[in-house]
The first five atom37 places (N, CA, C, CB, O) and aatype in JSON, in Angstrom:
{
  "aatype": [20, 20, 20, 20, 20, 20, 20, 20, 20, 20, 20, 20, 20, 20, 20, 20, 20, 20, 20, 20, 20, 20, 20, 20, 20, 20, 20, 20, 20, 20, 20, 20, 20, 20, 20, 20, 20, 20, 20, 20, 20, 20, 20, 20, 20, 20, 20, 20, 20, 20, 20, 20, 20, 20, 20, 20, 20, 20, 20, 20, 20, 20, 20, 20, 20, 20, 20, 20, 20, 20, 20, 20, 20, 20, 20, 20, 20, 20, 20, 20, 20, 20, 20, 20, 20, 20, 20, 20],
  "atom_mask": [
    [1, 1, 1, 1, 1],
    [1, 1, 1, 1, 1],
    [1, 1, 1, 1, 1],
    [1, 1, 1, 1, 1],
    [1, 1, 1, 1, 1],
    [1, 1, 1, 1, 1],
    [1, 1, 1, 1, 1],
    [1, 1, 1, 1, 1],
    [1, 1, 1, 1, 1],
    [1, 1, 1, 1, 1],
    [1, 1, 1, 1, 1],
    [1, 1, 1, 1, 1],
    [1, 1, 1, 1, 1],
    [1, 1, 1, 1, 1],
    [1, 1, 1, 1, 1],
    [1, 1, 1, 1, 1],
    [1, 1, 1, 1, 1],
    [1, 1, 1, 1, 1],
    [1, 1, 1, 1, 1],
    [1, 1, 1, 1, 1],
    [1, 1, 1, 1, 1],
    [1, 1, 1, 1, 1],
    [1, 1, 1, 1, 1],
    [1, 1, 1, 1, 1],
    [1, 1, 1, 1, 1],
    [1, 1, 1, 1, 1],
    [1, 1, 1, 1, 1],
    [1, 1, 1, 1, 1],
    [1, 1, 1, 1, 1],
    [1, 1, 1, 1, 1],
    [1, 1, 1, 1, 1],
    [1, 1, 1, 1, 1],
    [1, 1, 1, 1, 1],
    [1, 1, 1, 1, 1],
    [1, 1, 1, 1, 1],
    [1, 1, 1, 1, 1],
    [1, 1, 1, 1, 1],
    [1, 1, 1, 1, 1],
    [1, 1, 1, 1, 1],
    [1, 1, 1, 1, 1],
    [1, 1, 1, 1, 1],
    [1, 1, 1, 1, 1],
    [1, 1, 1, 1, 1],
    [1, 1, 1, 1, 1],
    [1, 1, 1, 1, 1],
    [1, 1, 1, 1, 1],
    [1, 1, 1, 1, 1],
    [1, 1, 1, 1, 1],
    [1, 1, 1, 1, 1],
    [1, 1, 1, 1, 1],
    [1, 1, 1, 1, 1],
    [1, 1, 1, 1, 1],
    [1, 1, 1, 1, 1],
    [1, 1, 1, 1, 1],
    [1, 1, 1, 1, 1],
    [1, 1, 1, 1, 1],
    [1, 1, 1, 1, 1],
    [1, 1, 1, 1, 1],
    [1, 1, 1, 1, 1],
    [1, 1, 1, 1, 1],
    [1, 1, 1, 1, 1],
    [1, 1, 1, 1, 1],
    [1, 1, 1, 1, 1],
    [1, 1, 1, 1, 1],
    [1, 1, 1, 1, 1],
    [1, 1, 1, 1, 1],
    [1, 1, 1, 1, 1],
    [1, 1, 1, 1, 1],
    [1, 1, 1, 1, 1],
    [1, 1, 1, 1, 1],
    [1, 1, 1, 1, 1],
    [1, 1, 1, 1, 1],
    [1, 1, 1, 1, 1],
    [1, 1, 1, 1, 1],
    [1, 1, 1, 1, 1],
    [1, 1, 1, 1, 1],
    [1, 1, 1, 1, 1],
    [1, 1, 1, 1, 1],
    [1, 1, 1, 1, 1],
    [1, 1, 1, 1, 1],
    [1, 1, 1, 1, 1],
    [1, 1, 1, 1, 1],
    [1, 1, 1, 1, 1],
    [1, 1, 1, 1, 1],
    [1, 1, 1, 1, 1],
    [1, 1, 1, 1, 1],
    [1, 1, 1, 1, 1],
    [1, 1, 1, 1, 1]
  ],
  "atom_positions": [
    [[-78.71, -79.58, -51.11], [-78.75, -78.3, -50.42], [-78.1, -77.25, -51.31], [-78.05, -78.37, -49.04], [-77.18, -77.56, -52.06]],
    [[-78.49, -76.24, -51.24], [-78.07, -75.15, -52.24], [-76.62, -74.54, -51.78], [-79.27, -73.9, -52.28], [-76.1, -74.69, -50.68]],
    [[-76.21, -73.98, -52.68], [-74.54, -73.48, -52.21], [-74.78, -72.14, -52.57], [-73.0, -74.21, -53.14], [-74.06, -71.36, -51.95]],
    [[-75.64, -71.57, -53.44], [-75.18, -70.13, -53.5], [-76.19, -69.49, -51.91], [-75.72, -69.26, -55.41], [-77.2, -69.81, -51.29]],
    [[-75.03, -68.36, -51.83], [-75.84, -67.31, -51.03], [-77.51, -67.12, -50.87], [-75.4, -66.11, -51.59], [-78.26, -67.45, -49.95]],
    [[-77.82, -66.33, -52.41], [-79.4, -66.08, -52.24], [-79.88, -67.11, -52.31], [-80.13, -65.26, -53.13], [-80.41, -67.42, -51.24]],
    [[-79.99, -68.01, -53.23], [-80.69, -69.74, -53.07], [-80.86, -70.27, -51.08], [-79.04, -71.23, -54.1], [-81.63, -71.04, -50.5]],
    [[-80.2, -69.76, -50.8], [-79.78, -70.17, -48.96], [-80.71, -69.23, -48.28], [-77.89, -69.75, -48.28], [-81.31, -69.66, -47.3]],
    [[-80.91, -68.04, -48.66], [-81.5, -66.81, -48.48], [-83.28, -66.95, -48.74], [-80.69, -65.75, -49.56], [-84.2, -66.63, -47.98]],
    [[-83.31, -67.44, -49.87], [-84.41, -67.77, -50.56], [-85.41, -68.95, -49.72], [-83.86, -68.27, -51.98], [-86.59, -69.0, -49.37]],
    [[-84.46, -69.68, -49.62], [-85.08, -71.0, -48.67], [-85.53, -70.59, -47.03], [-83.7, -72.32, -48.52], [-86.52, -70.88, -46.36]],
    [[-84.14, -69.66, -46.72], [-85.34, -69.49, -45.66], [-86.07, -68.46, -45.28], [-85.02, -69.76, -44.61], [-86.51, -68.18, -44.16]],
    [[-86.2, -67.76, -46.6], [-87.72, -66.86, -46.26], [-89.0, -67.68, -46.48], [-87.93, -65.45, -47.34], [-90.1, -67.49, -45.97]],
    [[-88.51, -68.96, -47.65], [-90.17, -69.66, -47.71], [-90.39, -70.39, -46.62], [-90.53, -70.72, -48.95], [-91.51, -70.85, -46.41]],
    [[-88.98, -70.69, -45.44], [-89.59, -71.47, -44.49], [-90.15, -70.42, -43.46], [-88.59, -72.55, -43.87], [-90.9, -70.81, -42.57]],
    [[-89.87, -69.37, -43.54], [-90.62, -68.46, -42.65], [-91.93, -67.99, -43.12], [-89.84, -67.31, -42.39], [-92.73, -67.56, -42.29]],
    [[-92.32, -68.05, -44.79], [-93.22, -67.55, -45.11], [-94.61, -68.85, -44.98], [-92.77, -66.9, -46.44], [-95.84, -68.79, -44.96]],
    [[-93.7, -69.81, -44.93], [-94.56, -71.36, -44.81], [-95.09, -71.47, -43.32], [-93.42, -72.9, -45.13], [-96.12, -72.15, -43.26]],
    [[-94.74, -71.08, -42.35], [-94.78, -71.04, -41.0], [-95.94, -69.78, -40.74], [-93.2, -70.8, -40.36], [-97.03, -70.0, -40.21]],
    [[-95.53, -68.5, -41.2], [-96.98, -67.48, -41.5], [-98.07, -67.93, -41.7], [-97.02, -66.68, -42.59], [-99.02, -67.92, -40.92]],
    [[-97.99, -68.56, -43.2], [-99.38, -69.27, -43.81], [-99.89, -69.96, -43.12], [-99.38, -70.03, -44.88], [-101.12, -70.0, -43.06]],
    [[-99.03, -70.8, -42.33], [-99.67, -71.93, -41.55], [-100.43, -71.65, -40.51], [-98.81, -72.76, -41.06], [-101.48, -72.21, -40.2]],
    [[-99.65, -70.44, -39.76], [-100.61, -69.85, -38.54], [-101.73, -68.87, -39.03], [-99.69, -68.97, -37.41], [-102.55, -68.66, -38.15]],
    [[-101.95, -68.28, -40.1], [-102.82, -67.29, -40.41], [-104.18, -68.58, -40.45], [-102.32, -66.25, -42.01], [-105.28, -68.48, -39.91]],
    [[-103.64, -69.73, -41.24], [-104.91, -70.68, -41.78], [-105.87, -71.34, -40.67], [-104.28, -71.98, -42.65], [-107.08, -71.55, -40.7]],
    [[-104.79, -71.62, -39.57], [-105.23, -71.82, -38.52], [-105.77, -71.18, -38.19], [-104.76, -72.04, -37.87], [-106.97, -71.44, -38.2]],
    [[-105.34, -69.85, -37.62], [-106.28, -69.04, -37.09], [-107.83, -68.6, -37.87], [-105.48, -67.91, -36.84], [-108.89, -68.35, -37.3]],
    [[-107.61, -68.61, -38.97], [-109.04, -68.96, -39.68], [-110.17, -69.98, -39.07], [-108.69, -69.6, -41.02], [-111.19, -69.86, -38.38]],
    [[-109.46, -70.99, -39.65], [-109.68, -72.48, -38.91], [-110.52, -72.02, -37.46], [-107.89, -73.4, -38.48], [-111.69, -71.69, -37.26]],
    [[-109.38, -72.17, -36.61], [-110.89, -71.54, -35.2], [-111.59, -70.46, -35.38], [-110.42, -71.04, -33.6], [-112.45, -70.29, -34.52]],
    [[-111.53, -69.61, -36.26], [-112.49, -68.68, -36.42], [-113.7, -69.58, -36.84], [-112.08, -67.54, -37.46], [-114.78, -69.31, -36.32]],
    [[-113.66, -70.24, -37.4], [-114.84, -70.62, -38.22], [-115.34, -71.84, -37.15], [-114.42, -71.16, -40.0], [-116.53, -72.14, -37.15]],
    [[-114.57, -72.42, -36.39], [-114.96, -73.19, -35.34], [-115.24, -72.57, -34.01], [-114.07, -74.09, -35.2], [-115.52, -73.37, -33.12]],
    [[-115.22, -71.32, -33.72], [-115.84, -70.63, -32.86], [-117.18, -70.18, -33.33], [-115.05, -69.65, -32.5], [-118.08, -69.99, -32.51]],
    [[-117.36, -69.99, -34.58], [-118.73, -69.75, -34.9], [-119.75, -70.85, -35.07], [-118.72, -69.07, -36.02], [-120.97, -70.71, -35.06]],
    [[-119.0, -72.08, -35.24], [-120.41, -73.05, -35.06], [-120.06, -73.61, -34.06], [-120.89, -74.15, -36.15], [-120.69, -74.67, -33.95]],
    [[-119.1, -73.4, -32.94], [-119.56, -73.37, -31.12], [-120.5, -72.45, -30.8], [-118.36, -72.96, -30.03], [-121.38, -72.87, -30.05]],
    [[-120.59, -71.18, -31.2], [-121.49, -70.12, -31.07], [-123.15, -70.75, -31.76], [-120.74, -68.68, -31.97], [-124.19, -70.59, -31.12]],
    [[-123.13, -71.21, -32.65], [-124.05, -71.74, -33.26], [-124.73, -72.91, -31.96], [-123.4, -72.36, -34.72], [-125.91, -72.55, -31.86]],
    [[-124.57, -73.78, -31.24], [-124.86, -75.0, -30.41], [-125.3, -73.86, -29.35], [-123.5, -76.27, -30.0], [-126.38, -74.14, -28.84]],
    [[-124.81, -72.8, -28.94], [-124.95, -72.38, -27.91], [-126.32, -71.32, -27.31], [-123.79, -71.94, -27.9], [-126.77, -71.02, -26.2]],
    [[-126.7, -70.93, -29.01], [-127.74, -70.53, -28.95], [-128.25, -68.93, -28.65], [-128.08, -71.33, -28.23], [-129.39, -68.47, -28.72]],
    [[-126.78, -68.16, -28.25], [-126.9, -66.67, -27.95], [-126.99, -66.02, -29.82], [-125.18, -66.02, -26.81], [-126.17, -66.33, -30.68]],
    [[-128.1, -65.18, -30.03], [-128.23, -64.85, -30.65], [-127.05, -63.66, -31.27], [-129.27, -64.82, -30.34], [-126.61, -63.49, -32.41]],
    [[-126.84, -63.13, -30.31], [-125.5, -62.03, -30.27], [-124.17, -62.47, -30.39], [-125.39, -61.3, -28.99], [-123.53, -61.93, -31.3]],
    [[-123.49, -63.45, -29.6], [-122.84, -63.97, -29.83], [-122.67, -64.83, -31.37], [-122.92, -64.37, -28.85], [-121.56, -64.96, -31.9]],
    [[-123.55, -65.21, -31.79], [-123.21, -65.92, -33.23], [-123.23, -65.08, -34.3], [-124.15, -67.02, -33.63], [-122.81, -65.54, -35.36]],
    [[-123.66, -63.85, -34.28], [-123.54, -62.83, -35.07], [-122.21, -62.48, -34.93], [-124.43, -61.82, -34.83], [-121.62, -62.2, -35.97]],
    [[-121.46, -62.41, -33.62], [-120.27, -61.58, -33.31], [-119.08, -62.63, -34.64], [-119.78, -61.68, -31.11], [-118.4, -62.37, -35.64]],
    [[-119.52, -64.1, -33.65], [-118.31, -65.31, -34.18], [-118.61, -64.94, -35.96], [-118.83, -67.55, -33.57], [-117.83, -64.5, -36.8]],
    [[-119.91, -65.28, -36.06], [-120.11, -64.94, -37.81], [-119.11, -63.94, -38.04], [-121.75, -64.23, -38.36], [-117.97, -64.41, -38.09]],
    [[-119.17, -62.84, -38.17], [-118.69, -61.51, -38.77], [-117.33, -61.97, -38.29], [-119.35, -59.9, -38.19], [-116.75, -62.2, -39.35]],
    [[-116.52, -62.22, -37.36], [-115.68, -62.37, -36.85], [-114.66, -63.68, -38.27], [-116.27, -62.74, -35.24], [-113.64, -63.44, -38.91]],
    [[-115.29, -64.59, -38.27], [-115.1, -65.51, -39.26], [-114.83, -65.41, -40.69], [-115.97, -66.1, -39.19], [-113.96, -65.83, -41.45]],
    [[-116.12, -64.54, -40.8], [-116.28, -63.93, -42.59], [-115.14, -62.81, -42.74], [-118.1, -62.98, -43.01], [-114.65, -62.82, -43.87]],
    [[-114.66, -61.98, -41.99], [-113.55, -60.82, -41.69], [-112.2, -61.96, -42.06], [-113.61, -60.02, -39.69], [-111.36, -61.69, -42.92]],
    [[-112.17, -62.85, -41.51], [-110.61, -63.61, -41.4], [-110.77, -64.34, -42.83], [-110.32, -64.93, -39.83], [-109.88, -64.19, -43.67]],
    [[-111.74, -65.01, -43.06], [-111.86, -65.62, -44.33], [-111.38, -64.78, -45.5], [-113.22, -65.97, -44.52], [-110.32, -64.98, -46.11]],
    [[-112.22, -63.85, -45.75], [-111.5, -62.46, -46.66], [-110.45, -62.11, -46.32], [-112.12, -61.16, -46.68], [-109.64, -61.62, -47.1]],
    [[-110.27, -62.23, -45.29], [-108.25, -61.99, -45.19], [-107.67, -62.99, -45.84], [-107.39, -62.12, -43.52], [-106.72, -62.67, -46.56]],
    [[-107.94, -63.95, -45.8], [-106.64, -65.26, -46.1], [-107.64, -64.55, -47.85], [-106.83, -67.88, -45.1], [-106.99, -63.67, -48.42]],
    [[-108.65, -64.82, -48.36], [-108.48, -64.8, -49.84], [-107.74, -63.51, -50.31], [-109.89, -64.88, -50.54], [-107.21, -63.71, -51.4]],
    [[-107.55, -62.34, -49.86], [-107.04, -61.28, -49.94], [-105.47, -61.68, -50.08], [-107.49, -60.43, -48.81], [-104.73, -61.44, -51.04]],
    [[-105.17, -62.35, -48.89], [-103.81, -62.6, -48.96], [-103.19, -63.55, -50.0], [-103.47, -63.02, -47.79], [-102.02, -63.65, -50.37]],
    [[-104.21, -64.18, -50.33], [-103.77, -65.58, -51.35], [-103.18, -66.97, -51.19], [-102.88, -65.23, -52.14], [-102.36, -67.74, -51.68]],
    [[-104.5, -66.78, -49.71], [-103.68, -68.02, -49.09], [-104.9, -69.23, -49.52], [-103.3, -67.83, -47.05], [-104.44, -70.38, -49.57]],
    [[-106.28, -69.09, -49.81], [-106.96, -69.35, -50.35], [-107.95, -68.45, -51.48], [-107.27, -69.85, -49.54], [-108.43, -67.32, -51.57]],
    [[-107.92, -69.58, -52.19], [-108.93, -68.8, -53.55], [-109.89, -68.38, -53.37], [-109.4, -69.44, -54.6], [-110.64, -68.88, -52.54]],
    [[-110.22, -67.31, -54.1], [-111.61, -66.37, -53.81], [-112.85, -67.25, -53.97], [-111.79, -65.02, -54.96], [-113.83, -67.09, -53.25]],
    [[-112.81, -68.16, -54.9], [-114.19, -68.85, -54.81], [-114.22, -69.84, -53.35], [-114.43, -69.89, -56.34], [-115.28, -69.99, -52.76]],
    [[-112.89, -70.51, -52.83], [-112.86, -71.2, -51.92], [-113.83, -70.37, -50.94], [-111.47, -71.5, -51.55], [-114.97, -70.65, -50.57]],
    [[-113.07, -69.33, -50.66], [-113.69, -68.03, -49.87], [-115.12, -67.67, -49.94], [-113.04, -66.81, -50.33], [-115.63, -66.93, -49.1]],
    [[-115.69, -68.13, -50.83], [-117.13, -67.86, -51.21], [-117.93, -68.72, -51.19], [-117.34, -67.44, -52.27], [-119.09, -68.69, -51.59]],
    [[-117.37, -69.53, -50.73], [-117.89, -71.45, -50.83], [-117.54, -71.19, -48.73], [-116.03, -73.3, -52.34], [-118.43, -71.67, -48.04]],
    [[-116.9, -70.82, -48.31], [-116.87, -70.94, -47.12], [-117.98, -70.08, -46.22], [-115.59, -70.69, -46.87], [-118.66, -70.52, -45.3]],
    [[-117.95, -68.86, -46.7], [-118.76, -68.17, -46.25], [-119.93, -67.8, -46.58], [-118.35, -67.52, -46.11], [-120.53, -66.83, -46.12]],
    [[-120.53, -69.03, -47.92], [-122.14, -68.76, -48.28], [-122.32, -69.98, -46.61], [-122.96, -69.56, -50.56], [-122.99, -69.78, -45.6]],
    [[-121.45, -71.13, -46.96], [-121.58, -71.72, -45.89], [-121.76, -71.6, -44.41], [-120.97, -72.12, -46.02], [-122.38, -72.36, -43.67]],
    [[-121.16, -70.62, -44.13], [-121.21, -70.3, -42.83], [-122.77, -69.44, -42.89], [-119.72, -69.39, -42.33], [-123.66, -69.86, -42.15]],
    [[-122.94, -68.67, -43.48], [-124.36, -68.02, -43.45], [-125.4, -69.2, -44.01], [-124.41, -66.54, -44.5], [-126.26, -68.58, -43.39]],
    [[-125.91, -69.99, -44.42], [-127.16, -71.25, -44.32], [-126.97, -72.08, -43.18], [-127.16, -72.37, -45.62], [-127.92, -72.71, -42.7]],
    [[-125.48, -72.14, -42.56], [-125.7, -71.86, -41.21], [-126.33, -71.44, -40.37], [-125.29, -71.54, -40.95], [-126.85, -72.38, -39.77]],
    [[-126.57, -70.58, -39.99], [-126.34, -69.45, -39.58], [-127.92, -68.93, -39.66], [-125.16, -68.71, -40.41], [-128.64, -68.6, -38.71]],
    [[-128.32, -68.98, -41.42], [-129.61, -68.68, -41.44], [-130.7, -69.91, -40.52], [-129.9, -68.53, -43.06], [-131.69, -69.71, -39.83]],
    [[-129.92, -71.31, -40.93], [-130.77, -72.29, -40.16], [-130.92, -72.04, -38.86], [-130.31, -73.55, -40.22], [-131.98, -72.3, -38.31]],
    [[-130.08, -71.6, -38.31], [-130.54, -71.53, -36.45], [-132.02, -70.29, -36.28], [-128.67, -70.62, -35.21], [-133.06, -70.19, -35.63]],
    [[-131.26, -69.52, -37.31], [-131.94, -68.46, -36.72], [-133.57, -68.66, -37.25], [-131.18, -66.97, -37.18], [-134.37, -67.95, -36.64]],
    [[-134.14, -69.52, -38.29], [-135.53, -69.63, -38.53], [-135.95, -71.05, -37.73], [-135.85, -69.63, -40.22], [-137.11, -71.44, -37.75]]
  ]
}
């Protein structure tokens, strides 16, 4: 365990900053699982909403640097061939 001050200081901003990440990813996470519930369900409007809704949070976390931009681009070509499949 650390003895100086900021080292003590330091530790627990990453456990607060580790606890952020964790809930932002999540909340990704059901974003992207509300859109292929939206997908089974078959409302045309609705899966557009969850889509955009999904692709918005995704670019947040790569923005933030919580995942890599290609990850990010690998998620959301995905979600659209999705997406395109229902709809043809």
């Amino acid at each position: 365990m650390a003895n100086i001050k900021s080292a003590l200081k330091r530790i627990e901003i990453t456990k607060k900053r580790a606890k952020m990440n964790a809930s932002r990813k999540s909340a990704m996470k059901t974003a992207i699982k509300r859109f292929e519930q939206s997908l089974v369900s078959g409302e045309p409007e609705q899966m557009q909403a969850s889509f955009k809704q999904a692709v918005k949070s995704i670019d947040s976390m790569a923005s933030k640097g919580l995942i890599h931009k290609n990850t990010a681009a690998r998620k959301k070509s995905s979600l659209q061939r999705k997406l395109q499949q229902v709809n043809s």
